[in-house]
N, C-alpha and C positions, 0 to 999 in steps of 0.2 A: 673507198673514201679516203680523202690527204689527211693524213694527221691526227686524227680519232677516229676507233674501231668502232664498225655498229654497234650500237645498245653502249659505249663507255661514257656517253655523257648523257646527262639526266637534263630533262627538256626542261621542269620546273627550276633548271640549276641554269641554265643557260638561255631561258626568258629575257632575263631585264638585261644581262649584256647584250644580246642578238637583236631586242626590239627597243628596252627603252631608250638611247640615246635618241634613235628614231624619231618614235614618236614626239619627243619635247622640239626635237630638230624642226620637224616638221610644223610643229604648233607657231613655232618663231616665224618659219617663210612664210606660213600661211597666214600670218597677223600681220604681215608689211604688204604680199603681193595684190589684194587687192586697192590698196592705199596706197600705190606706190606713187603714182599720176597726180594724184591728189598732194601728197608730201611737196612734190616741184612745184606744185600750184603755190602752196603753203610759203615757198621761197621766192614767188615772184614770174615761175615760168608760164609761157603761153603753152594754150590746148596743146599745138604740135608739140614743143618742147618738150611738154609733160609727158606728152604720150610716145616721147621717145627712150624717156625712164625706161618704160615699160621694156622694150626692143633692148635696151643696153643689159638689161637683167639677162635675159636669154641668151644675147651673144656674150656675156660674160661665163656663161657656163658654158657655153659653145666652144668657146675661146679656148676653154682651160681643162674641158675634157680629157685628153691624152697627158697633159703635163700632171694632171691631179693622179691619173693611173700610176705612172712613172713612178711619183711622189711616195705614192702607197706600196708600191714593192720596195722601193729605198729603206720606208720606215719601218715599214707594217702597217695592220689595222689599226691598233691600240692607240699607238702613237699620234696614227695618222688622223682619227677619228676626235684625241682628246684638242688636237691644233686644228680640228675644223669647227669644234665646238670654242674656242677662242678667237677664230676669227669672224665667228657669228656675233662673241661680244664686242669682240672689235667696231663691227659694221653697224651693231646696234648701236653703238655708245658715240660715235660717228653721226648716225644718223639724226638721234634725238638732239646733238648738242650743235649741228649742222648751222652754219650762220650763211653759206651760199651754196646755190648749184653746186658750184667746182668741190665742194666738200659731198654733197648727196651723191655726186657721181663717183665719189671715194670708195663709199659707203654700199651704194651698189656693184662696183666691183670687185669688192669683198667677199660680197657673196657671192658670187660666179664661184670661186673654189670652193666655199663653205659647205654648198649644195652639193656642190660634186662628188666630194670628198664622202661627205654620208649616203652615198648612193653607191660608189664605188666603195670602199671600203668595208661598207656593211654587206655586200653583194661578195665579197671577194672573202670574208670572214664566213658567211652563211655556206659558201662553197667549199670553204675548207672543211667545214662541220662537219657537214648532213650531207649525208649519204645519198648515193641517188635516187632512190627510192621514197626516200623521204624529200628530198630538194624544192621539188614543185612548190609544197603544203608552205614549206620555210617559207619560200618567194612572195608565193603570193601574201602568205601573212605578212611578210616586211612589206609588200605594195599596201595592202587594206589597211595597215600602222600609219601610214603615210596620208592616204589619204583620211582617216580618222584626225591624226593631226590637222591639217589643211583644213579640217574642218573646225575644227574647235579653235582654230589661231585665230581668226574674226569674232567670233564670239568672245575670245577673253580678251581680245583687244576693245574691243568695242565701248564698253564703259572709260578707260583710259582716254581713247581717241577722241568721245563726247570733251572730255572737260580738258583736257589738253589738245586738241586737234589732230590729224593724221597722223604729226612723227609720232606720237605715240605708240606707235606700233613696233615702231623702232626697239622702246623699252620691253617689249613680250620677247620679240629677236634676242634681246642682248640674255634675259633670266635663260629665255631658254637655251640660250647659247652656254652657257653659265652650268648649266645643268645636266647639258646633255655630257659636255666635258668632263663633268665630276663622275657622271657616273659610268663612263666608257672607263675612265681610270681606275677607279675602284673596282664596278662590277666583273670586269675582264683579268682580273688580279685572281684567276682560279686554275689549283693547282693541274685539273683535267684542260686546262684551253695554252696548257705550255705547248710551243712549239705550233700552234693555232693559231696565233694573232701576230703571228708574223707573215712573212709571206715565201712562201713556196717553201719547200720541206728544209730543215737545219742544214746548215752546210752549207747551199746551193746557191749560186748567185744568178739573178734571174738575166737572160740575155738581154743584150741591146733589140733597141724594139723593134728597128726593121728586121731582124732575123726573129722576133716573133710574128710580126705583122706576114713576112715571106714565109714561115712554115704553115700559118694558117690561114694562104690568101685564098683556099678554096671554099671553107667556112663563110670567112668575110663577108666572100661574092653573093654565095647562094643563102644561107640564112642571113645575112645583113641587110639583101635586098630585102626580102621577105617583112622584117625589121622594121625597113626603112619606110615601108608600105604602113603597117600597123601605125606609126608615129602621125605618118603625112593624114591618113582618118582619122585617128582621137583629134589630132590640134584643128584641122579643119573644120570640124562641128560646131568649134567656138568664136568660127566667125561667120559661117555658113546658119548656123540655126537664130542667133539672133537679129541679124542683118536677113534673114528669109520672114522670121516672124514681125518684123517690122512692115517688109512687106505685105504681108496680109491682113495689116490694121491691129497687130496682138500689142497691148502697152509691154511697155519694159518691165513693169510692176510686175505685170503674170509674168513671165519669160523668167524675172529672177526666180519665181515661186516654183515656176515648173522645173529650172535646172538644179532647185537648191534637192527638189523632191528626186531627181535622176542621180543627183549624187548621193544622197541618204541610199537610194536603192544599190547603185555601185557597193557601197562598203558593208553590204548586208552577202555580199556572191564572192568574195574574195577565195574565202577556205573551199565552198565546193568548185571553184576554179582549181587549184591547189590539189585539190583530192582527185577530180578526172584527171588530171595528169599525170598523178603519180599512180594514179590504177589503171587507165586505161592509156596512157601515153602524151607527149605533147602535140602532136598532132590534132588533136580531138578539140583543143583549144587553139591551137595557133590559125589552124584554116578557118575554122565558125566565127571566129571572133571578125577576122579580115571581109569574109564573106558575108556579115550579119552588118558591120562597118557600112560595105558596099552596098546590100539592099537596101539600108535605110536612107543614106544617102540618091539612091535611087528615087524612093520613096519622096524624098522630101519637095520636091516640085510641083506634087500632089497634092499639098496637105495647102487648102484653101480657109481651113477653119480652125478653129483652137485644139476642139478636139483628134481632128486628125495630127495636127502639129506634137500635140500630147503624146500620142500613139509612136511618132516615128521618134521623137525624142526619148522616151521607154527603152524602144527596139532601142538603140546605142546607148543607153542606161546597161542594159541589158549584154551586150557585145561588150561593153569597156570591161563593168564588173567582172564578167568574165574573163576578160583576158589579164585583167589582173595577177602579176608577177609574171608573166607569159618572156619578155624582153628580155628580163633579171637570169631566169630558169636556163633558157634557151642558149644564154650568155656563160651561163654557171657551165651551162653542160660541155661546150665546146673549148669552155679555157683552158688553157694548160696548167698544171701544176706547182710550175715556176716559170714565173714572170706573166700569174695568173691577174695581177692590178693594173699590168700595163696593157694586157690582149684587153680587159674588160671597159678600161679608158679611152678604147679605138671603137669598141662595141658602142659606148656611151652616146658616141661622136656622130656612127651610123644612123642610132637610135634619132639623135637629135637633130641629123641633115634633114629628116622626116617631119618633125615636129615642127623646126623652125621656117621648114622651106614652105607649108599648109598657105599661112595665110598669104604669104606671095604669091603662089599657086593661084589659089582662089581669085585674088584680087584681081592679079593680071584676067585669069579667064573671064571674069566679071566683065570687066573691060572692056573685053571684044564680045564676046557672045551672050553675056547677061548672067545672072546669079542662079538660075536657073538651070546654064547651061554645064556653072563652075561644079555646082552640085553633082549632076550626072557623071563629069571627066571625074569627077574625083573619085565615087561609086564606082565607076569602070576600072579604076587603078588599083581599087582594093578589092573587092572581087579577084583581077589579075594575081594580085598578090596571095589572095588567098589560095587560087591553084598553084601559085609558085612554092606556098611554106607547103601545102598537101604530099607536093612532089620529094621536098629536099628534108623536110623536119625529122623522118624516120632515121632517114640517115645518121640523122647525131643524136638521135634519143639512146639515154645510157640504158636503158630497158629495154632497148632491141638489141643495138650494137655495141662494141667498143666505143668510152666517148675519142673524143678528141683528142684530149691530148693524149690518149693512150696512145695514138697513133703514131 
């Protein structure tokens, strides 16, 4: 392990620096991103318009992936983590006082790095930590923190939004932003995490990033695809399950009911995701999840009734929960030591060539061969991926072999 020996730091002692910024992080994105569309409305934009909010959000973290890695070996975590929690008040206080688009679109640029930055930073801090052995259980706990957040950020915005309208949400962004800040500063101010919230070991300057990117382009390839695969299934559900359930007469009203009940069940599988992995390897989760991905989307062409629609929605209920911290762990395991913020910001980039490519994917196949048929391609691809990670995962599991940068 970088930086602290097994057993030197006390997990009750390094709780609220390792999770809570997280979580309140999380609580903020999750109180704007479903009200994001609606905010542009609020300003005067048309449907399309508004619904390109939504797309500028994405490619703003897309965008800024690599630069936010970079960012975070320059500073550190600490640093980097309390200036992500500032320009989440930034974006907030932006957003609520917002008098046209051209300021909303500020606002949402903002956050492109804000998100990044706590995804990257906390993932490059948890790697420093935790030990291999332990790694997985951290991961996946920072994914389940996360989507705990996500979950509760609609909910506390919700009362605001009624009496103030959508930017409202804006104002949860900004407290939480506000908070997450204060407490990365303070709570990371512990004498056991010196020489930990920085990045790579004292001394060491971390390389320029194509001579990380070129000593780990074999990583990259083979678990990045793999990666790349897990991304393009989670995001494709979310246009593929409600646009299929439409087709077969299900109201939008159940569709919410049913995805809000697959997400509650997601963040109930986090830690025993976390725990196969660190006891029985990541493999056990990297392939099932990809593979569990791929049947259900398989599946889903089938499902002509609610209750079957139920069932196949479950099954990827089921695979996501699971693979929960899966990307984070994976990433953890193969970074290097130093110039471990900027390998994990190319990792991010992979992660999200996946996620954000899904609904083009789909659309396009839609297009020519029907929704039906988008379904199945996409099922085949993860499946695919799923014997792709079975093949290469071992390989860089630090519980078989030397990891990565040991190399």
């Amino acid at each position: 392990m970088d930086g602290v020996a097994d057993g030197a730091v006390s997990w009750r002692r390094i709780a609220l620096p390792a999770y809570g910024p997280s979580l309140v992080g999380s609580i903020g994105h999750g109180a704007v991103a479903p009200v994001l569309a609606l905010a542009a409305r609020d300003l005067g934009a048309s449907v399309s318009v508004a619904a390109l909010f939504v797309a500028l959000a994405a490619l703003a973290e897309f965008v800024c992936s690599v630069p936010v890695g970079l960012f975070v070996d320059r500073v550190g975590e600490r640093l980097a983590l309390t200036i992500g929690g500032v320009l989440e008040v930034v974006a907030g206080v932006i957003g609520w006082f917002a008098p046209s688009l051209w300021a909303l679109v500020i606002a949402v640029a903002v956050l492109g790095p804000a998100g990044g930055i706590f995804i990257v930073a906390r993932q490059s801090f948890l790697g420093h930590l935790v030990p291999p052995h332990q790694r997985a259980r951290a991961m996946s706990t920072l994914g389940g923190v996360a989507r705990i957040g996500w979950f509760i950020g609609p909910l506390l915005a919700a009362p605001f939004i009624a009496l103030h309208g959508a930017r409202a949400a804006f104002l949860v962004l900004a407290a939480g932003g506000a908070l997450a800040a204060a407490v990365t500063w303070w709570s990371m101010d512990l004498p056991e995490l010196d020489g930990v919230s920085g990045s790579g070991r004292p001394g060491e300057t971390p390389p320029p990033l194509r001579v990380t990117i070129r000593r780990h382009a074999r990583v990259l390839v083979t678990l990045g695809l793999g990666v790349l695969t897990i991304g393009l299934a989670r995001s494709s559900r979310m246009a593929i399950v409600p646009l299929w359930a439409e087709h077969i007469g299900v109201q939008a009203s159940q569709v919410a009911v049913l995805m809000g009940v697959a997400m509650g069940l997601e963040a109930l599988l986090f830690y025993p995701a976390g725990w196969v992995m660190d006891r029985f390897g990541r493999v056990w989760i990297a392939a099932p999840v990809a593979i569990g991905f791929g049947l259900a989307l398989l599946s889903l062409p089938l499902a002509t009734s609610y209750a079957v629609l139920a069932a196949v929605v479950v099954a990827m209920a089921v695979a996501n929960g699971m693979g929960s911290g899966i990307v984070m762990t994976l990433g953890a395991d193969a970074a290097p030591a130093v110039g471990r913020a900027g390998f994990l910001g190319v990792w991010r980039l992979i992660s999200l060539v996946g996620a954000n490519g899904a609904a083009l994917l789909v659309s396009l196949i839609a297009a020519v061969a029907g929704l039906g048929a988008a379904s199945l391609a996409v099922g085949l691809l993860s499946i695919a991926g799923g014997g792709w990670l079975a093949h290469w995962v071992p390989k860089w599991d630090p519980r078989r072999t030397p990891s990565a940068r040991e190399r």
